[in-house]
PDB file of N, H, CA, C and O in Angstrom:
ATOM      1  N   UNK A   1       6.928   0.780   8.666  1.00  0.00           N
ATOM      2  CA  UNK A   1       6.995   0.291   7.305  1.00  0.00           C
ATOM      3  C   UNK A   1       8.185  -0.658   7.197  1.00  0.00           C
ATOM      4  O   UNK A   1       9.319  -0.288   7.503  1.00  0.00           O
ATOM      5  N   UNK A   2       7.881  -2.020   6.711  1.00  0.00           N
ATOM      6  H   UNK A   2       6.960  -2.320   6.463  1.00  0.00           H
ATOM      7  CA  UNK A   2       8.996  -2.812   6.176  1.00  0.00           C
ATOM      8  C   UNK A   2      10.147  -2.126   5.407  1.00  0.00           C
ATOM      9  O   UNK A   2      10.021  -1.110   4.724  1.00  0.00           O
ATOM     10  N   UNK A   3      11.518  -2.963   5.651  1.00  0.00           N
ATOM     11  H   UNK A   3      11.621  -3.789   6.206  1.00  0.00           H
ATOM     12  CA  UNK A   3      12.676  -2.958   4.394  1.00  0.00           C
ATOM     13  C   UNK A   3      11.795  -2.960   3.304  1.00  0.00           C
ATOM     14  O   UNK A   3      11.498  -1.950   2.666  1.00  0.00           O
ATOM     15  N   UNK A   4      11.392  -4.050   3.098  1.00  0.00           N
ATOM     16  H   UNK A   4      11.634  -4.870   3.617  1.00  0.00           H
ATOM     17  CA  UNK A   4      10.733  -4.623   1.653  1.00  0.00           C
ATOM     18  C   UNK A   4       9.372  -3.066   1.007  1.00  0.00           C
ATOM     19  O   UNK A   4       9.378  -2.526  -0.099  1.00  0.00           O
ATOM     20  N   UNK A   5       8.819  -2.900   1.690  1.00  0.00           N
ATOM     21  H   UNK A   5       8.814  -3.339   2.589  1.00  0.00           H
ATOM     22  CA  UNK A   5       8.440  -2.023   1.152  1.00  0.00           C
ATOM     23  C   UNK A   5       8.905  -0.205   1.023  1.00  0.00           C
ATOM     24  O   UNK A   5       8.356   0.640   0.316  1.00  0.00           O
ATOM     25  N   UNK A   6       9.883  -0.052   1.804  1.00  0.00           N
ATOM     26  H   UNK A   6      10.329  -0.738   2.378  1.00  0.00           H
ATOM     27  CA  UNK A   6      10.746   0.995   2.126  1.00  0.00           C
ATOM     28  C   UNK A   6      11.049   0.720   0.726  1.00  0.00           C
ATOM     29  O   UNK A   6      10.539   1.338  -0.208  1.00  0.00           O
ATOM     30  N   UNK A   7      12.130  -0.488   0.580  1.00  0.00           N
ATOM     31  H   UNK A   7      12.544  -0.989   1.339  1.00  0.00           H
ATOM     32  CA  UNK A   7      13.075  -0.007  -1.177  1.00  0.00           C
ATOM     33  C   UNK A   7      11.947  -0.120  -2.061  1.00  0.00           C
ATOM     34  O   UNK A   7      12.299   0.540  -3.039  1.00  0.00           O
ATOM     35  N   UNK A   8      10.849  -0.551  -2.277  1.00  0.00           N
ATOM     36  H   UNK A   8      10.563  -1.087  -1.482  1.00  0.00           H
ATOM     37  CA  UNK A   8      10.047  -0.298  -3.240  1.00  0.00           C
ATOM     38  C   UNK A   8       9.799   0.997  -3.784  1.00  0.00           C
ATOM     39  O   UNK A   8       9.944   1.438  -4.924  1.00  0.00           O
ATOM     40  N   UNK A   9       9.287   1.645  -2.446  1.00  0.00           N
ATOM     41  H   UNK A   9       9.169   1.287  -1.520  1.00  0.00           H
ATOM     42  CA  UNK A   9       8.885   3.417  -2.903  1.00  0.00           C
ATOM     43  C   UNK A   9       9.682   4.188  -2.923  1.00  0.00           C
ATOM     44  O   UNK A   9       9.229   5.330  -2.847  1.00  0.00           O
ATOM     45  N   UNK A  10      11.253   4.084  -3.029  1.00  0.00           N
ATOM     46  H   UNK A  10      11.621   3.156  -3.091  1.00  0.00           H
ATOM     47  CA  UNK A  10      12.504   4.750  -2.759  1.00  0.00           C
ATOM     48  C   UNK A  10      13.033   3.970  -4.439  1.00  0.00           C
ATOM     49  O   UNK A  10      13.847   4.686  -5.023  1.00  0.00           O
ATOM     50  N   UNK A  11      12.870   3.397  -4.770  1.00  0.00           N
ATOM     51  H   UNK A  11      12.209   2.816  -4.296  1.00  0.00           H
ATOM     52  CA  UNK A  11      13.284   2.744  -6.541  1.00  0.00           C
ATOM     53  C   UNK A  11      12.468   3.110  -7.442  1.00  0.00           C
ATOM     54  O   UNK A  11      12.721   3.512  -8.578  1.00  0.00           O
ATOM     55  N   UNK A  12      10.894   2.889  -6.630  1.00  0.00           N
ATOM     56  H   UNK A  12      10.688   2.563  -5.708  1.00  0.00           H
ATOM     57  CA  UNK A  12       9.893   2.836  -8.429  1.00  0.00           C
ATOM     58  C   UNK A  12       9.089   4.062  -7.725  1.00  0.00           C
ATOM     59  O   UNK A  12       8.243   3.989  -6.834  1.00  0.00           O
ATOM     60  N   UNK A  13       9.607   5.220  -8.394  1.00  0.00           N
ATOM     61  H   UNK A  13      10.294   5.279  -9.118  1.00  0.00           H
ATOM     62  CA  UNK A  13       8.920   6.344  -8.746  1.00  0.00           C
ATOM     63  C   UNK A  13       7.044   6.256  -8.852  1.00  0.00           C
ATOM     64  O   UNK A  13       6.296   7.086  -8.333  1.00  0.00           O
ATOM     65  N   UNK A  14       6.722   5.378  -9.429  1.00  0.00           N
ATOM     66  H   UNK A  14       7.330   4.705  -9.850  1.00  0.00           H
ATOM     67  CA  UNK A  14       5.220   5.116 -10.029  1.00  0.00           C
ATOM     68  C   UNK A  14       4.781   4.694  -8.376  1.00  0.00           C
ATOM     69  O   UNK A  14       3.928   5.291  -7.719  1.00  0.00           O
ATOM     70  N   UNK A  15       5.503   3.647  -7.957  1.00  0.00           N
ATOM     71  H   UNK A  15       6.196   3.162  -8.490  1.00  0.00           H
ATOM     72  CA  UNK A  15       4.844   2.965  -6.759  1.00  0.00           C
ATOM     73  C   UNK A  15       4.655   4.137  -5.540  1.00  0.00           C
ATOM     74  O   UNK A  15       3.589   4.022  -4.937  1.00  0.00           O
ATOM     75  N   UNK A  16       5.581   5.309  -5.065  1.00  0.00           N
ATOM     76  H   UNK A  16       6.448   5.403  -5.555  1.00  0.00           H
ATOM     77  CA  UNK A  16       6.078   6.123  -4.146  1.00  0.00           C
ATOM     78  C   UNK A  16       4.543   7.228  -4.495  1.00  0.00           C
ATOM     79  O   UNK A  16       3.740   7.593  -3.636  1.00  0.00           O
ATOM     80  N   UNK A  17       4.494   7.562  -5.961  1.00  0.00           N
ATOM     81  H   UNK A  17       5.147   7.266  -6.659  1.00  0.00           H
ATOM     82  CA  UNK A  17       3.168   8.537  -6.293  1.00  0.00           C
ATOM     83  C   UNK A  17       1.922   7.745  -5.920  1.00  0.00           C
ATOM     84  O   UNK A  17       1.074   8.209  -5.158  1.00  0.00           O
ATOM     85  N   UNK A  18       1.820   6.377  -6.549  1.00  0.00           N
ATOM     86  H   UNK A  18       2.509   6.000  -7.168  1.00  0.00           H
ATOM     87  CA  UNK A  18       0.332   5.556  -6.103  1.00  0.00           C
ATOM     88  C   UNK A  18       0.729   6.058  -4.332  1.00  0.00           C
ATOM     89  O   UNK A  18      -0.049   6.923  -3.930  1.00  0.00           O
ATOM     90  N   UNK A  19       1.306   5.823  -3.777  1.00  0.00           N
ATOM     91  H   UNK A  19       1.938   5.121  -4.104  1.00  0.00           H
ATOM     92  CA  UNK A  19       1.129   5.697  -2.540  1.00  0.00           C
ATOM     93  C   UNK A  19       1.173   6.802  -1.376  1.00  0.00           C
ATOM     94  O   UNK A  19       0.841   6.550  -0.218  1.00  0.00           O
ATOM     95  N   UNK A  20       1.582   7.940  -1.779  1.00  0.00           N
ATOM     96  H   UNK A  20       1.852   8.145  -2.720  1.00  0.00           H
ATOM     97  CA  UNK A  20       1.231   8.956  -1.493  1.00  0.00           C
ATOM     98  C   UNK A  20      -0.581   9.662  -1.427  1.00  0.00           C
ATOM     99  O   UNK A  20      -1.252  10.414  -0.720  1.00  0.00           O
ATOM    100  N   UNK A  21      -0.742   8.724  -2.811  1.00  0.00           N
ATOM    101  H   UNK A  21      -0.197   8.113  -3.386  1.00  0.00           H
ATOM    102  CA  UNK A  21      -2.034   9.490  -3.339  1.00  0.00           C
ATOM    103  C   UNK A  21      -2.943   8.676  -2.442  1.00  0.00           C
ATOM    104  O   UNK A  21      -4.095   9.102  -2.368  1.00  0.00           O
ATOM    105  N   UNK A  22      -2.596   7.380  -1.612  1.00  0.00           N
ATOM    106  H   UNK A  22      -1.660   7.034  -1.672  1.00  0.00           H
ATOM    107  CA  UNK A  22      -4.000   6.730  -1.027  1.00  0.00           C
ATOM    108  C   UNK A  22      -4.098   7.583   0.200  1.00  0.00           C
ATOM    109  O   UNK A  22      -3.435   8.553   0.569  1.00  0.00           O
ATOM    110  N   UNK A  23      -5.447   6.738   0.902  1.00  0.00           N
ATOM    111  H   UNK A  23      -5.986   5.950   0.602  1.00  0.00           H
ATOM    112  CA  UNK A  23      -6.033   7.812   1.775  1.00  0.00           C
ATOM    113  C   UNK A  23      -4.894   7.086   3.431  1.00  0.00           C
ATOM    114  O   UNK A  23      -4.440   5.942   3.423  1.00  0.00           O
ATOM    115  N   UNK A  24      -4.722   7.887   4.395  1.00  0.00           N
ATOM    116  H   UNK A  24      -5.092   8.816   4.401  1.00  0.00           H
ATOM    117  CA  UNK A  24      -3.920   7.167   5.002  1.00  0.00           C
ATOM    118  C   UNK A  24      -4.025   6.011   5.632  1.00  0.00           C
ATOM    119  O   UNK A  24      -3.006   5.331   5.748  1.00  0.00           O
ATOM    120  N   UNK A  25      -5.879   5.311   6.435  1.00  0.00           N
ATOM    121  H   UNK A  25      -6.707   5.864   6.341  1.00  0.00           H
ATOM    122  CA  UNK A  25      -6.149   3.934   6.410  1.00  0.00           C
ATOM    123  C   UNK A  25      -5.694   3.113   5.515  1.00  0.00           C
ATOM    124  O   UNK A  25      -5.447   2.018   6.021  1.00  0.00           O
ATOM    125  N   UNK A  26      -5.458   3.173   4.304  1.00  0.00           N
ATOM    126  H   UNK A  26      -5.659   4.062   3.893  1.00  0.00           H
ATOM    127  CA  UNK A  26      -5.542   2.518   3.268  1.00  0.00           C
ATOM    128  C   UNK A  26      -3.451   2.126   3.154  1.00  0.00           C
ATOM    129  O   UNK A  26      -2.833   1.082   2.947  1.00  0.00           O
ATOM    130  N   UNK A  27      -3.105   3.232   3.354  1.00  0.00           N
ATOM    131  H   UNK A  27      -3.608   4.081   3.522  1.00  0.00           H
ATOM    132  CA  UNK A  27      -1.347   3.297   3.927  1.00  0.00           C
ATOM    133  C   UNK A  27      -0.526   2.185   5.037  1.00  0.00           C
ATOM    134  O   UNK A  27       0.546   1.596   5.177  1.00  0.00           O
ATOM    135  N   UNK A  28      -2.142   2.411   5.827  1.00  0.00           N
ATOM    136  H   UNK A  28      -3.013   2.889   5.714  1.00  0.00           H
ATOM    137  CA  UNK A  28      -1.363   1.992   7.330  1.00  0.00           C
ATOM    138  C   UNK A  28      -1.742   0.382   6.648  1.00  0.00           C
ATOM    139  O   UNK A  28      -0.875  -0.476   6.483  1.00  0.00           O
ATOM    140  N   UNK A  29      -3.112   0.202   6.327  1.00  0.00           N
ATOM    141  H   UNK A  29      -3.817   0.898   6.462  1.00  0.00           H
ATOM    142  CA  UNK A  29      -3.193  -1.335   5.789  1.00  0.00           C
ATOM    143  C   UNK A  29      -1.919  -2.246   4.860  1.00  0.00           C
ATOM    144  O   UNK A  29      -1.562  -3.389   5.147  1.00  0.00           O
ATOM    145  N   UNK A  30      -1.506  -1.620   3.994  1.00  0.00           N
ATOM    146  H   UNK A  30      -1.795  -0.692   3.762  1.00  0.00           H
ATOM    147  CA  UNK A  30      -0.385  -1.823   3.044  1.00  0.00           C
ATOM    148  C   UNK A  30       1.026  -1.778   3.870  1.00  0.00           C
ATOM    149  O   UNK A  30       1.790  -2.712   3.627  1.00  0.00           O
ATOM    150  N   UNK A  31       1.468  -0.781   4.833  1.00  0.00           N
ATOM    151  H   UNK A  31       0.848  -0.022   5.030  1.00  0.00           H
ATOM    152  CA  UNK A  31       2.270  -0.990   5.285  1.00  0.00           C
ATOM    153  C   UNK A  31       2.441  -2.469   6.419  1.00  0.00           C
ATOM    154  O   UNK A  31       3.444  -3.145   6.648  1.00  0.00           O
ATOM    155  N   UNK A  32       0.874  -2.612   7.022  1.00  0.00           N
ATOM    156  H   UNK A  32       0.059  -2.063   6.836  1.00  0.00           H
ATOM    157  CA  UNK A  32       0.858  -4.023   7.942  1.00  0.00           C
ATOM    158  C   UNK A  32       1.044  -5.093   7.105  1.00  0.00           C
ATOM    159  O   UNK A  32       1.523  -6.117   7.592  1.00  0.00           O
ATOM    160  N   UNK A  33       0.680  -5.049   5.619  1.00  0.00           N
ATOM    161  H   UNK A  33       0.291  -4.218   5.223  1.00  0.00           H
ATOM    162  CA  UNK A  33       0.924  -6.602   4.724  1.00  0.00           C
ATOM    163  C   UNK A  33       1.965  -6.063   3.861  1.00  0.00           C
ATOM    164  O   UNK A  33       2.079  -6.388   2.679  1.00  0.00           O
ATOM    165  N   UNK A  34       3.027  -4.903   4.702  1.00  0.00           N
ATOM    166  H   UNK A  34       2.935  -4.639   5.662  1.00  0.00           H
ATOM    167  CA  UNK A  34       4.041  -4.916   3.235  1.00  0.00           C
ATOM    168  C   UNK A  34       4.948  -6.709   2.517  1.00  0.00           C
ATOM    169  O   UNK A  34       5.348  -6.991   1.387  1.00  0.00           O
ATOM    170  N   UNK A  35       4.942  -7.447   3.712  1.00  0.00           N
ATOM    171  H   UNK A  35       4.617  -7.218   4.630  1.00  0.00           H
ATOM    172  CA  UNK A  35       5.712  -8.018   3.753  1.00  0.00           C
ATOM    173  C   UNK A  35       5.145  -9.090   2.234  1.00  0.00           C
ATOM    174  O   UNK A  35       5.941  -9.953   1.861  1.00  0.00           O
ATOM    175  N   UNK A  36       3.730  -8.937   1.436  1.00  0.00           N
ATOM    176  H   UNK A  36       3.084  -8.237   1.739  1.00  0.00           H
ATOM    177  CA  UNK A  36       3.185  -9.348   0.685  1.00  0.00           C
ATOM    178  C   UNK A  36       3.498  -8.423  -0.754  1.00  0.00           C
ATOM    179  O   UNK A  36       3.375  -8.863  -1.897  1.00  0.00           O
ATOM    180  N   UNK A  37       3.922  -7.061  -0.387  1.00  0.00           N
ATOM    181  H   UNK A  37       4.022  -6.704   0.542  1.00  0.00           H
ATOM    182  CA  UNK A  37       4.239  -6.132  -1.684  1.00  0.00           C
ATOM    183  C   UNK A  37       5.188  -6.500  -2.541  1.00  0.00           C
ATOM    184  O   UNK A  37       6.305  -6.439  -2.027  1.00  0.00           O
ATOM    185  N   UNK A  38       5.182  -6.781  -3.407  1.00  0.00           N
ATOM    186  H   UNK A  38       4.275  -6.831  -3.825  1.00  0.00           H
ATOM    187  CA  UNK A  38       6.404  -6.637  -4.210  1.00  0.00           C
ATOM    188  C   UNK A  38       6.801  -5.968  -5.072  1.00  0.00           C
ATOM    189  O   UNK A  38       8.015  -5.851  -5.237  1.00  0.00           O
ATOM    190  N   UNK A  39       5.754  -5.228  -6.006  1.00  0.00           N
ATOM    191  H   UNK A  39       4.768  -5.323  -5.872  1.00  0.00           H
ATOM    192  CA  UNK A  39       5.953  -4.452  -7.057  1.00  0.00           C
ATOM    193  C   UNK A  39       4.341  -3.334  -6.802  1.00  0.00           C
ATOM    194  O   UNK A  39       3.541  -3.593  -5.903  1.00  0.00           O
ATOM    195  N   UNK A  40       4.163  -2.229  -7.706  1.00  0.00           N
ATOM    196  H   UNK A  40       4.813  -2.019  -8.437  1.00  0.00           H
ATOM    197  CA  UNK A  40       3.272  -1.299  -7.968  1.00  0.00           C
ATOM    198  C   UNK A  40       2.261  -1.835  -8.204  1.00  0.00           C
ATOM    199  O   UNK A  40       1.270  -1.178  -7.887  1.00  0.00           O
ATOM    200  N   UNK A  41       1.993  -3.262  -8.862  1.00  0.00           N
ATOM    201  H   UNK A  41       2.798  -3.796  -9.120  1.00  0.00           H
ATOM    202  CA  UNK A  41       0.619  -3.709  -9.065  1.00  0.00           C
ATOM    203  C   UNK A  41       0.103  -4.425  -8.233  1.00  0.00           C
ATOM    204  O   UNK A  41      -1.126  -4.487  -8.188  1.00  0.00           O
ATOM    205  N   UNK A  42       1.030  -5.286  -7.200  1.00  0.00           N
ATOM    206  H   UNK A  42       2.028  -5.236  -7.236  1.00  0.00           H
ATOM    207  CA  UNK A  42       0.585  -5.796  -6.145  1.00  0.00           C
ATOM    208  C   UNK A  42       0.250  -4.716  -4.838  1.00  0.00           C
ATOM    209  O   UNK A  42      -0.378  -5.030  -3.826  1.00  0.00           O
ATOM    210  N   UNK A  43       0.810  -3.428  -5.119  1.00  0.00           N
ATOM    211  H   UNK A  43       1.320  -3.173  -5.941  1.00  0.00           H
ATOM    212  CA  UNK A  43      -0.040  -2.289  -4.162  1.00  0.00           C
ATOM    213  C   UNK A  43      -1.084  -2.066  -4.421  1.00  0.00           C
ATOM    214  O   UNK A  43      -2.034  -2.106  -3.640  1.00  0.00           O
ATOM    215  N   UNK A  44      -1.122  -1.695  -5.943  1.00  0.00           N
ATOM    216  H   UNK A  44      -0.350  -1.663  -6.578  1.00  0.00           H
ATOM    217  CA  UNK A  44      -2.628  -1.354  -6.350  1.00  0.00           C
ATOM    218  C   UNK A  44      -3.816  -2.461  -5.838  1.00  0.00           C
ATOM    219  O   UNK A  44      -4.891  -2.286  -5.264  1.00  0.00           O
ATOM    220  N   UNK A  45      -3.065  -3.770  -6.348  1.00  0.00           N
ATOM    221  H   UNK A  45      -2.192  -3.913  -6.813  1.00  0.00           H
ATOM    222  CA  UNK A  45      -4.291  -4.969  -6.015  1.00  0.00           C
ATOM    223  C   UNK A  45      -4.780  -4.532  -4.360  1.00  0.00           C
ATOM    224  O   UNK A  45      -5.828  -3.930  -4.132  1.00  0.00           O
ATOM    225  N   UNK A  46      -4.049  -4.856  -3.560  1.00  0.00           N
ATOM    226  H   UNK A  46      -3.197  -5.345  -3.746  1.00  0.00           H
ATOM    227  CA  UNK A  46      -4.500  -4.513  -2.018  1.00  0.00           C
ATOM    228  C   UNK A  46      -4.857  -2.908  -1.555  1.00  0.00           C
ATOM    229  O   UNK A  46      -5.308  -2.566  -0.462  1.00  0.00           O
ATOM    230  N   UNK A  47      -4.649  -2.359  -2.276  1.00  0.00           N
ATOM    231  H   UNK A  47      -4.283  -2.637  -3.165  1.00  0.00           H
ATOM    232  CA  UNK A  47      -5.069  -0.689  -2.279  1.00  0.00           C
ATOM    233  C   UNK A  47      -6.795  -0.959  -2.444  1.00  0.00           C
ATOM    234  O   UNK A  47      -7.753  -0.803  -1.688  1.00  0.00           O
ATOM    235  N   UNK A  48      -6.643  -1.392  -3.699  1.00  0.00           N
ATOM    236  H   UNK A  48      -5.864  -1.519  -4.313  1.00  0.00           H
ATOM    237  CA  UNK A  48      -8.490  -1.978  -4.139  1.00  0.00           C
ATOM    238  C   UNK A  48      -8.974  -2.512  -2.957  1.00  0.00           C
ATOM    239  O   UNK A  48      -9.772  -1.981  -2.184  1.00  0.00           O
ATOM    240  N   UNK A  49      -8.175  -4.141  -2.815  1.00  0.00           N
ATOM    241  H   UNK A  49      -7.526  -4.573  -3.443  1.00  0.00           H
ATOM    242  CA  UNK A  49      -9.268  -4.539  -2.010  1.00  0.00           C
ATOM    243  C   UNK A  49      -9.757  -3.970  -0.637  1.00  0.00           C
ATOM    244  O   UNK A  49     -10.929  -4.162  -0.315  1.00  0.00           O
ATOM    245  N   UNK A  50      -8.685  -3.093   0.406  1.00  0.00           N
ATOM    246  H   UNK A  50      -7.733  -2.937   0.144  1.00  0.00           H
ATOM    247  CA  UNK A  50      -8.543  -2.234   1.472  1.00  0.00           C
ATOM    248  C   UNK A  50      -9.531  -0.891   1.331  1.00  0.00           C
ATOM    249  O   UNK A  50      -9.767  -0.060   2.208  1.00  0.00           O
ATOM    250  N   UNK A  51      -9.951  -0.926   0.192  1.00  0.00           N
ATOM    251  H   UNK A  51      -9.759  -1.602  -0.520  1.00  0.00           H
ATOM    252  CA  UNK A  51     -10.889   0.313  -0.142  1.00  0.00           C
ATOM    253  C   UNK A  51     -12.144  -0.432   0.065  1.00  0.00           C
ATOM    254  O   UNK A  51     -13.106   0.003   0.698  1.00  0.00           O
ATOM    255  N   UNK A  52     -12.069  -1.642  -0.537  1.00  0.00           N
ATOM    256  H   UNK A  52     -11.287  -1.996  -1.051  1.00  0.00           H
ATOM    257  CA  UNK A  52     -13.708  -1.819  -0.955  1.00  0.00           C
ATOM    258  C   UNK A  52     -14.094  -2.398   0.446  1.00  0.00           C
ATOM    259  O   UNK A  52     -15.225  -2.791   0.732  1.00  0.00           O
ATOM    260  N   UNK A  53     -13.239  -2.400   1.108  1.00  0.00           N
ATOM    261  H   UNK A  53     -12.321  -2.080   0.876  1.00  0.00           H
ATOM    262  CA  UNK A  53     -13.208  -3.900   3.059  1.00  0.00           C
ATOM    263  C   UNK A  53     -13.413  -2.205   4.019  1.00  0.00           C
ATOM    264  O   UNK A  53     -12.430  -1.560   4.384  1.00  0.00           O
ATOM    265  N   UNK A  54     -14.568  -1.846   4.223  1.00  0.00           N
ATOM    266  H   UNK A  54     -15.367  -2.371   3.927  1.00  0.00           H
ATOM    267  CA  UNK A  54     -15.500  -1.281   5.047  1.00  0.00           C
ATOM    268  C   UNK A  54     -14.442  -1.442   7.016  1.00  0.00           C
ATOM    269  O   UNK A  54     -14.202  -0.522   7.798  1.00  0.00           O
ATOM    270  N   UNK A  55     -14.121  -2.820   7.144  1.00  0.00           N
ATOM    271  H   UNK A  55     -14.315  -3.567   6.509  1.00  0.00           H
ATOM    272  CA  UNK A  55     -13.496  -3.107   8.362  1.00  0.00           C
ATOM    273  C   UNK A  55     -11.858  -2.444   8.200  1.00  0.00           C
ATOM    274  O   UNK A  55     -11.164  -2.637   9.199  1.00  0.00           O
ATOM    275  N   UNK A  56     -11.336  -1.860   7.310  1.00  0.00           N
ATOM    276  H   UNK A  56     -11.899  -1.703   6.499  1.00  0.00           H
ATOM    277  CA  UNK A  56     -10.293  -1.167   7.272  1.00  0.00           C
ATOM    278  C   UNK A  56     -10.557   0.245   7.722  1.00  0.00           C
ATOM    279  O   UNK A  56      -9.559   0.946   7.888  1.00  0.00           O
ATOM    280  N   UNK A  57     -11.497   0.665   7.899  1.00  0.00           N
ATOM    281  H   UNK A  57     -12.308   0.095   7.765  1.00  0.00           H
ATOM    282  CA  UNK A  57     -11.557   1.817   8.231  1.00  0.00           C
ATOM    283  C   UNK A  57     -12.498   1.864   9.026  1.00  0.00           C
ATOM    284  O   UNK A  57     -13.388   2.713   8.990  1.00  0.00           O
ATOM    285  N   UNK A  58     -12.384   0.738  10.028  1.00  0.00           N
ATOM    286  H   UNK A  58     -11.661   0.048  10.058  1.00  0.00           H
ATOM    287  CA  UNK A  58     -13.001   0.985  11.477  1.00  0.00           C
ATOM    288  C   UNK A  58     -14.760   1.038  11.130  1.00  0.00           C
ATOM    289  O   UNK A  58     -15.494   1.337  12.072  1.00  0.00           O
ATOM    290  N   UNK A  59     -15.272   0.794  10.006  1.00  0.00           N
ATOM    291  H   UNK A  59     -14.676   0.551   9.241  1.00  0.00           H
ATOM    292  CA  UNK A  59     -16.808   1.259   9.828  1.00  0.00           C
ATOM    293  C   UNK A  59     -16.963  -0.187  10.678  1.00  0.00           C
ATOM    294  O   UNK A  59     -18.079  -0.605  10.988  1.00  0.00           O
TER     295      UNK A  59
END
């Protein structure tokens, strides 16, 4: 996991719970484009799209 996304989930409480709660494919994806995270809604956005992308989880 990036700096950049390390202090995210260690500051914003909200972002650390969304991200706990995904499934762990969906973790490892977000942690490879942390370098794109910046805040809780830009997790959520790529949380979505990493859910709905079939090739994230090896199908």
């Amino acid at each position: 996991m990036t700096d950049k996304l390390s202090r995210l989930l260690n500051a914003d409480n909200d972002a650390k719970r969304y991200f706990v709660t995904l499934p762990q494919y969906v973790r490892e994806a977000i942690a490879n484009h942390a370098d794109k995270i910046d805040d809780v809604k830009s997790m959520r956005i790529y949380a979505e799209s990493f859910m709905r992308d079939d090739s994230f989880r090896g199908a």
